[in-house]
C-alpha positions in Angstrom: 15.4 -51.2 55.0 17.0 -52.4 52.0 21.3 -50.8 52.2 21.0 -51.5 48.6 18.9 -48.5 47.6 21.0 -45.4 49.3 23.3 -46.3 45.8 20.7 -45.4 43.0 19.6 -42.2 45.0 23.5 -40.9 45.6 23.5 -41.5 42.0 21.0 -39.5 41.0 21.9 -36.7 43.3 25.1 -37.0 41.8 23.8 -36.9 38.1 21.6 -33.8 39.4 24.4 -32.2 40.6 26.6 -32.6 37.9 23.3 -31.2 35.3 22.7 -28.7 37.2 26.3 -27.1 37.2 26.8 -27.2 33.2 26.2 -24.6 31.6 22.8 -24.6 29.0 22.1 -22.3 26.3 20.2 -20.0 28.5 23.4 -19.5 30.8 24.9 -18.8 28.1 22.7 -16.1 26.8 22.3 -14.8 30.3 26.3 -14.3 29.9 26.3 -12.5 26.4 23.7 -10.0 26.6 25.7 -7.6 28.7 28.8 -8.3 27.2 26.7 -6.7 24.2 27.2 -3.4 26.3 30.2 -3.0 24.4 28.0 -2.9 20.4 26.5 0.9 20.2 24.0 1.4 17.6 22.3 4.8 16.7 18.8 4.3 16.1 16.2 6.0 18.4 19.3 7.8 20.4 22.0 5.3 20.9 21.3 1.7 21.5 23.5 -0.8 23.0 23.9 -4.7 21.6 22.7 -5.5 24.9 19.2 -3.6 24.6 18.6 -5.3 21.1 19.4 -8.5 22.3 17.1 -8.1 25.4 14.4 -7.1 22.8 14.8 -9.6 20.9 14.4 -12.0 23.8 11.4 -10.7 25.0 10.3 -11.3 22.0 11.0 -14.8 21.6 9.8 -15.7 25.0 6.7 -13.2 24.5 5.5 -15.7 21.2 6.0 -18.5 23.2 4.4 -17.6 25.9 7.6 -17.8 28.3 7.3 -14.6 30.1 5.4 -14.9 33.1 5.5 -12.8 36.1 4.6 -14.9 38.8 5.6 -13.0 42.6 3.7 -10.3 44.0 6.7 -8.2 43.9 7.7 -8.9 40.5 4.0 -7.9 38.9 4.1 -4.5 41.0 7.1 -3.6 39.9 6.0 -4.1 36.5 2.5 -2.2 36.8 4.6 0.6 38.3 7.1 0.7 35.1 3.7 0.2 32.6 2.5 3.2 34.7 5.5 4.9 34.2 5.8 4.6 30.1 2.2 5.8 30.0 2.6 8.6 32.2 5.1 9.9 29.8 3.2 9.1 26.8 0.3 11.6 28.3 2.9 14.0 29.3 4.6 14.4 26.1 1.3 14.6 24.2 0.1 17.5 26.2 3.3 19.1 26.4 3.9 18.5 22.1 7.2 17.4 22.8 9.3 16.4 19.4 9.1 13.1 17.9 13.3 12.9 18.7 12.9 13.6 22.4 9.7 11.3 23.3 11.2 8.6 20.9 14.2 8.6 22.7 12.0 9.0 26.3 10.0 5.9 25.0 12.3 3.7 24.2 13.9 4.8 27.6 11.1 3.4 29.6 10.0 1.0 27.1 13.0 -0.9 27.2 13.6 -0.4 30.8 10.1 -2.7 31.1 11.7 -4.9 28.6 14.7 -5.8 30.0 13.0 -6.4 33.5 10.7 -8.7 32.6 13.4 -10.9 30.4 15.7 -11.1 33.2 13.1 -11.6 35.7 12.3 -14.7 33.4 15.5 -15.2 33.0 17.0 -14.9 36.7 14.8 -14.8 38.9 15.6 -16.8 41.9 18.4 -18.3 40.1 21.3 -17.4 42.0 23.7 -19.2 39.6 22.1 -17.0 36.3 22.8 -14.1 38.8 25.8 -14.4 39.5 26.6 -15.2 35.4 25.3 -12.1 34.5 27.0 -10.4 37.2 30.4 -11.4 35.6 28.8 -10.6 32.0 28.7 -7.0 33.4 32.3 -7.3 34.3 33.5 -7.9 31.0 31.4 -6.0 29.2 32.2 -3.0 31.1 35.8 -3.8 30.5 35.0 -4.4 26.7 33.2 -1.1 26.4 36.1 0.5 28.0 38.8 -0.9 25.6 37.2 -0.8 22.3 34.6 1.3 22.4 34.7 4.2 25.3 32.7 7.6 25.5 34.1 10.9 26.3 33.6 10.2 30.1 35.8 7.0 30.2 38.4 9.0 28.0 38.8 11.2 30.1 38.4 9.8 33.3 39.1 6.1 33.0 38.9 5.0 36.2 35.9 7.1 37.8 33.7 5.9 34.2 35.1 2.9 32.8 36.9 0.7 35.9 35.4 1.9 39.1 32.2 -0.3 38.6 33.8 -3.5 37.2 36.8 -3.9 39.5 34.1 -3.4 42.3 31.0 -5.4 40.9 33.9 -8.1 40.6 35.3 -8.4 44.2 31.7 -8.4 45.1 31.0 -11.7 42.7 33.8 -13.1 44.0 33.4 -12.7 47.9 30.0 -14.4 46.9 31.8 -17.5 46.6 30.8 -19.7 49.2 34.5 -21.1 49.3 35.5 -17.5 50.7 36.0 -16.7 54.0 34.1 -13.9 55.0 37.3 -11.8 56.7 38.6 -11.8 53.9 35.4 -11.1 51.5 34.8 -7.8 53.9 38.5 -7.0 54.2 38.5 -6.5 50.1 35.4 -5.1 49.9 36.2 -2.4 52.1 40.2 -2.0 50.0 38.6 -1.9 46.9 36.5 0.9 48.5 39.7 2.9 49.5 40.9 2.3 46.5 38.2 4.0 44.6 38.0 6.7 46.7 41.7 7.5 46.3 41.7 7.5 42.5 38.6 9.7 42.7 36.0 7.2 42.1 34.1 9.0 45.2 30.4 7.9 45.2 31.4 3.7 44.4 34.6 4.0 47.1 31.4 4.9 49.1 29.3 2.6 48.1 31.8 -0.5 48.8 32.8 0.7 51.8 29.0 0.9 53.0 29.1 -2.7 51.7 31.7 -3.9 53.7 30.1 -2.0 57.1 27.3 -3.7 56.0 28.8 -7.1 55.5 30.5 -6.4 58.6 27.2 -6.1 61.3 25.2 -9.0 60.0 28.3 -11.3 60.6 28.6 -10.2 64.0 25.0 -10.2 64.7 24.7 -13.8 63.1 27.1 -15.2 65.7 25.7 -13.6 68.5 22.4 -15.0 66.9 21.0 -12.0 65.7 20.5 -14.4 62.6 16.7 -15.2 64.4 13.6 -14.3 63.0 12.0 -13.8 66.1 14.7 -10.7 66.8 14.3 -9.2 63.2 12.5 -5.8 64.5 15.5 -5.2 66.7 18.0 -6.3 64.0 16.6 -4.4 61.6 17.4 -0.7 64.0 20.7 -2.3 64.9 21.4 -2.3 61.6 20.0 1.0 60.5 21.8 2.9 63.0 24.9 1.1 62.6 24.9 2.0 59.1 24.2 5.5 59.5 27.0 6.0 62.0 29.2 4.2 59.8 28.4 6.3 56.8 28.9 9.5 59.0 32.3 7.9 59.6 33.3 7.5 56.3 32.3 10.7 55.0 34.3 12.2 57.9 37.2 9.8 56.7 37.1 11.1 53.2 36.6 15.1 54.5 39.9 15.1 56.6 41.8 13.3 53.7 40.7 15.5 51.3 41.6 18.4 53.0 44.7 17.7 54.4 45.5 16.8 50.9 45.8 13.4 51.0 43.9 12.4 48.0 46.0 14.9 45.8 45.1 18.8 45.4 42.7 17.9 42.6 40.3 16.3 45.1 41.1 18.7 47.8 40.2 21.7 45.6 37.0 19.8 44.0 36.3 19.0 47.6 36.5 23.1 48.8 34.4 24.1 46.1 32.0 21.8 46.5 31.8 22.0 50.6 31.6 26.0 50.2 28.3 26.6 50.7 25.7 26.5 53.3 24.8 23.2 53.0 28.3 21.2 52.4 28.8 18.9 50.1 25.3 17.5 50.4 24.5 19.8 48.2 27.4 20.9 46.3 28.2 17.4 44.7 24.9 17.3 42.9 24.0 21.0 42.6 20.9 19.2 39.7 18.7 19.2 42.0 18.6 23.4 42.8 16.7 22.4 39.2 14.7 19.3 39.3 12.9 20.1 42.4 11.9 23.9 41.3 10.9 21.8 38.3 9.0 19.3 39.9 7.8 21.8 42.2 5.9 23.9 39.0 4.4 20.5 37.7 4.2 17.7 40.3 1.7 15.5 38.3 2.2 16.0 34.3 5.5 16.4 34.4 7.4 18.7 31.5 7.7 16.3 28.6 10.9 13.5 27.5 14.1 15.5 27.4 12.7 18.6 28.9 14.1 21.5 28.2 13.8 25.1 30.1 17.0 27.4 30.9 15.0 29.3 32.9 15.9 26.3 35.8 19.2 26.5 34.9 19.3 30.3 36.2 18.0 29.6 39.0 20.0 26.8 40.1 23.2 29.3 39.6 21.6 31.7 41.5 20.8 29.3 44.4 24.6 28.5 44.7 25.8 32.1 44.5 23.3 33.2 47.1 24.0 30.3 49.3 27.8 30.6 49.3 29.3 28.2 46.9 32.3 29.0 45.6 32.6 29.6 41.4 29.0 28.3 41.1 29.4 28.6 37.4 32.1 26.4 37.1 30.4 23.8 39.0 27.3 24.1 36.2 28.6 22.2 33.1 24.9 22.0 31.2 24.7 24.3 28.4 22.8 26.9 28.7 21.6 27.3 24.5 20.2 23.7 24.9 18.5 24.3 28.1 18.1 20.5 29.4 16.7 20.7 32.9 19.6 18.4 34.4 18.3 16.0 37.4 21.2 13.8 38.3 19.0 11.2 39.5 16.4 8.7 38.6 14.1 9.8 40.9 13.8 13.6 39.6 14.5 13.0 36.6 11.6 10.6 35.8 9.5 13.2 37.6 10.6 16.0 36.0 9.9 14.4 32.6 6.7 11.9 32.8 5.7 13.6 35.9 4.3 12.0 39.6 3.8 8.0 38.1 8.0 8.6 37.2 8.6 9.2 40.7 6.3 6.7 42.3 8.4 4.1 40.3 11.7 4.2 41.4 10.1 5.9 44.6 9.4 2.4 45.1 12.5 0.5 43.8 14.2 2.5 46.6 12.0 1.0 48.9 12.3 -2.5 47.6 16.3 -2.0 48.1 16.0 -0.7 51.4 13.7 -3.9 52.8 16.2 -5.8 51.1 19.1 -4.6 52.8 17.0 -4.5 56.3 15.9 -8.2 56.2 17.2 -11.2 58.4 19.0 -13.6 55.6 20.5 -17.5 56.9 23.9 -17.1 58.0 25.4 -19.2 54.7 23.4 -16.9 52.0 26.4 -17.1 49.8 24.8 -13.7 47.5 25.2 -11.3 50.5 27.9 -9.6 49.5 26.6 -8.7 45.9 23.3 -8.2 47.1 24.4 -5.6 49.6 26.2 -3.5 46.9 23.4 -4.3 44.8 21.2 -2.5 47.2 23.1 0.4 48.3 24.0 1.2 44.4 20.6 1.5 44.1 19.4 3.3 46.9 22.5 5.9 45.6 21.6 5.9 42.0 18.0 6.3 42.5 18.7 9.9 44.4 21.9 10.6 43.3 22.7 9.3 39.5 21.6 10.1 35.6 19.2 7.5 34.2 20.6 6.4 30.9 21.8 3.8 28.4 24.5 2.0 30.4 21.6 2.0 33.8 19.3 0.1 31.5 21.4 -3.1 31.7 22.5 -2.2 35.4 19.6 -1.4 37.3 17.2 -3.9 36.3 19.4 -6.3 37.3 20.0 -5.4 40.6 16.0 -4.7 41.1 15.7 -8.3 39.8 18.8 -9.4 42.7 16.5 -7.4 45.1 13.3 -9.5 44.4 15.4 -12.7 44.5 17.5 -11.9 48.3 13.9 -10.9 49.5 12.0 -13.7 48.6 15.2 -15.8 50.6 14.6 -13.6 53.3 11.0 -13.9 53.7 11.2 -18.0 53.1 13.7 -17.9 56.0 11.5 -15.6 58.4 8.9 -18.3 58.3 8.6 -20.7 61.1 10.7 -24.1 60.6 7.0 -26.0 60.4 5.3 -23.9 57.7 8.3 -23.6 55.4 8.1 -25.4 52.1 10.5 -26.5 50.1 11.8 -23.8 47.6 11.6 -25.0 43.6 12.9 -22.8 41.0 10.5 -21.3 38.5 10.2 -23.4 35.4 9.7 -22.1 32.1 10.4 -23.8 28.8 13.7 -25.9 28.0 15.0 -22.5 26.5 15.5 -21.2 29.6 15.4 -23.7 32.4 17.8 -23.7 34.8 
């Protein structure tokens, strides 16, 4: 063997290396478009810069033939979201809804399918484009906040307009494979506390079931849980430990708040909403006393984009009063003259409006989340950390959160992290002798990594 030629090929590795960490005009575009968040235009409702810019993408890439859907799990998630868009379009035709609430319920969904299939082009097992955008969030959200805030963020800046990019942050950085991962779960779970304190409840939670999380799989992995051949008993190791750890931080957060510790603004929010029969379960997103009656009356068509019926809202006050929540009518903030049926959650409130084919949708994204999260990953898969609060925002949003402008840019993105970590995680459960080696997708010089 020749000692001469190890030179040429460190070289090139080198030279590869060095390409491969500069930054292209894709990276940078992957960069901008949420930072766009920030750019709020009225046309068909309010648009973002962001949602423009990812339309104007998928255009580009759609005339050149760019976008191309190639995983199993990428094209079902997009036949579900097509499904979706037309489920609504049927809906609101029988229903005669008004040209301003299904153009703002079509563009909702239309653009949801949109910016899915540009950032699956776009980042799709590309853990360097995921991370970029991750930080694009960051500032955008920061950016929005500063210049150009809603009535939420002004009047509740940290809860609305910090929360998510101080945590989506510490998450991108304990991705960093130069971190130590004490110290990546030991400020995941502060930043947690931290959120909770300034009354940022539901994303305190959500880090905190981050850190837990981050917190089993490194102790499985060094008693070499890590093995694919234990991945059935990982995965109910995991599951229960999660659920006893989120039993133990909502008993953490119950004896604060009631012993005052969080301030009497939380402890008296927390009284009212733990009244009633059911807790706080219930009390903290009363919505659904609506959506489900809703859904209930029209399972498969659904009641149009925007419905509207006060007739829901009545009975969800009711409900409350009858099953022992204190003030229920201060708890209800929707306005009764414009009747909105209010869902507080992706899940119902796709359902509620486009009917059954809404719900299967994101019936499914909260499925894809929780494989995610329940897979066996290599003990150096730098993206845990993000992916994990990827995973559990969704799996929170999805039951739990409004589906709006802000999601659009949000959600996809995580769905499109959950495609990524699961592909990893199936590539790893393979046996050493069938694995291949891993290439990115390749598209056009526009956006190759």
């Amino acid at each position: 063997m020749n000692p001469n030629m190890s030179h040429p090929q460190s070289s090139d590795a080198m030279r590869r290396q060095r390409s491969s960490s500069r930054l292209n005009p894709a990276d940078v575009l992957v960069f901008l478009i949420p930072c766009l968040r920030v750019v709020q235009v009225k046309l068909v409702g309010v648009l973002s810069g962001s949602d423009l810019l990812f339309l104007a993408v998928f255009i580009f890439l759609a005339i050149r033939g760019q976008i191309r859907i190639r995983s199993s799990v990428g094209k079902k998630c997009m036949f579900l979201c097509s499904l979706w868009l037309a489920s609504q379009c049927i809906t609101d035709a029988v229903r005669h809804s008004a040209f301003a609430d299904y153009a703002r319920g079509w563009s909702n969904i239309g653009l949801t399918l949109v910016n899915v299939a540009v950032m699956y082009t776009l980042l799709y097992d590309r853990p360097r484009r995921l991370v970029l955008y991750g930080w694009g969030l960051v500032v955008g959200s920061l950016l929005t906040l500063l210049f150009n805030p809603d009535l939420y963020m002004k009047e509740d800046p940290w809860k609305f307009g910090i929360a998510f990019p101080l945590s989506l942050a510490v998450m991108l950085l304990a991705s960093r494979k130069e971190w130590l991962p004490r110290l990546s779960i030991v400020l995941t779970a502060s930043v947690g506390v931290i959120n909770i304190v300034m009354g940022a409840r539901s994303m305190g939670g959500l880090c905190l079931g981050a850190a837990l999380y981050l917190l089993i799989t490194r102790a499985m992995a060094r008693k070499g849980a890590g093995d694919s051949r234990a991945k059935a008993r990982s995965v109910v190791t995991v599951a229960a430990l999660l659920v006893l750890g989120a039993a133990g931080i909502l008993w953490g957060y119950q004896y604060a708040a009631t012993r005052g510790l969080l301030g009497e603004e939380a402890r008296t929010k927390y009284e009212h909403q733990s009244s009633g029969q059911y807790g706080l379960l219930l009390g903290g997103r009363v919505e659904a006393l609506s959506s489900l009656p809703a859904i209930y009356d029209s399972p498969i068509l659904g009641h149009g984009s925007w419905a509207r019926d006060p007739s829901y809202l009545l009975a969800e006050r009711e409900a409350l009063a009858v099953m022992g929540y204190i003030a229920p009518s201060s708890i209800i903030n929707n306005e009764f003259e414009e009747g909105l049926i209010p869902s507080h959650s992706f899940l119902f409130g796709a359902w509620v409006n486009a009917g059954i084919l809404g719900g299967v949708f994101w019936g499914w994204v909260w499925l894809l989340a929780l494989k995610t999260l329940t897979r066996v990953y290599p003990i150096k898969f730098v993206l845990l950390p993000v992916m994990s609060f990827a995973g559990f925002a969704l799996l929170w949003d999805i039951l739990f959160s409004p589906y709006g402008a802000e999601m659009r840019i949000i959600s996809p993105y995580f769905i499109v992290m959950m495609m990524t970590c699961l592909s990893v995680a199936s590539h790893h459960a393979l046996p050493a002798a069938n694995r291949t080696v891993r290439k990115p997708i390749v598209v056009a010089p526009m956006v190759r990594s």
